[in-house]
ROKE-649300 format. One record per residue (C-alpha): residue in one letter; x negated, y, z negated. Coordinates in steps of 0.25 Angstrom, whole numbers, padded with zeros to 4 digits, always signed. Layout:
AXYZ...
***
This chain:
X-0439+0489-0479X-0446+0486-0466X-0449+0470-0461X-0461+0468-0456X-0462+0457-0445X-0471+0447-0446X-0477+0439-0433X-0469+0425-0439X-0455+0433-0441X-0457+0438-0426X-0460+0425-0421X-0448+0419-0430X-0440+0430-0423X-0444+0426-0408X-0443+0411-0410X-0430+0412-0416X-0426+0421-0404X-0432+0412-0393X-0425+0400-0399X-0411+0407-0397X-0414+0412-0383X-0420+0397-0381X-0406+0392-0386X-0398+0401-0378X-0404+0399-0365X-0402+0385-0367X-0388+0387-0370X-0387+0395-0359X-0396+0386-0350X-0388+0375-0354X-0376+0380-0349X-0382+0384-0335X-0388+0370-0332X-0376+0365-0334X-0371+0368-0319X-0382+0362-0314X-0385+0351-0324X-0391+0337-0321X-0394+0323-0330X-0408+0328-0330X-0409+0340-0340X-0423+0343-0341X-0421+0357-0344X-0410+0355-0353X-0419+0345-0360X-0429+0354-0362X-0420+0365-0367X-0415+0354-0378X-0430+0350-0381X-0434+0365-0384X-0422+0370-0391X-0425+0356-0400X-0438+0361-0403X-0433+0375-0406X-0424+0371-0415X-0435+0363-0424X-0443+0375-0424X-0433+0381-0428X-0428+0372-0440X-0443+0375-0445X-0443+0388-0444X-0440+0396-0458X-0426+0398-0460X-0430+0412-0466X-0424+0419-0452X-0412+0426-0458X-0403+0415-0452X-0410+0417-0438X-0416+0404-0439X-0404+0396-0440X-0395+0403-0429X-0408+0401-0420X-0405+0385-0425X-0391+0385-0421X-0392+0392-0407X-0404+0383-0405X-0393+0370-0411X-0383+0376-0400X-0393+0378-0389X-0397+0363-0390X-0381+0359-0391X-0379+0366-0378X-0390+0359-0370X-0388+0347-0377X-0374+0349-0370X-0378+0354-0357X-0387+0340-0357X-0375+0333-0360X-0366+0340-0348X-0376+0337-0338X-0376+0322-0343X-0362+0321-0340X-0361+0326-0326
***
């Protein structure tokens, strides 16, 4: 039997994939500002803010993602760790 898609399981599909790229760049990014990181961190700061809000949307989104949902929770969860880290480091130097 052939699934159909439907405009919300697409959209689900895209905002789950953005959210992973969003938290792997930030990992990534995280990692790259930390040669040239400074006790200001605005980038960093803004990073954190928008993984935060990822993760909210989505702790509302339906969990009916074949388990998608939840990795996308914990990337996200790892993502805001690293930055969280990468903050930290730059504090201490």
């Amino acid at each position: 039997m052939s699934e159909t898609r439907t405009p919300e399981r697409t959209s689900s599909r895209r905002s789950l994939a953005f959210v992973f790229v969003l938290g792997i760049a930030c990992t990534v990014g995280a990692n790259a500002l930390l040669s040239s990181a400074r006790a200001n961190q605005p980038f960093m700061d803004a990073a954190l803010a928008s993984l935060r809000a990822a993760r909210a949307n989505l702790i509302q989104a339906e969990p009916n993602k074949g388990g998608h949902r939840d990795r996308a929770i914990d990337l996200v969860d790892r993502a805001i760790n690293q930055v969280e880290e990468g903050i930290a480091f730059a504090a201490g130097q």
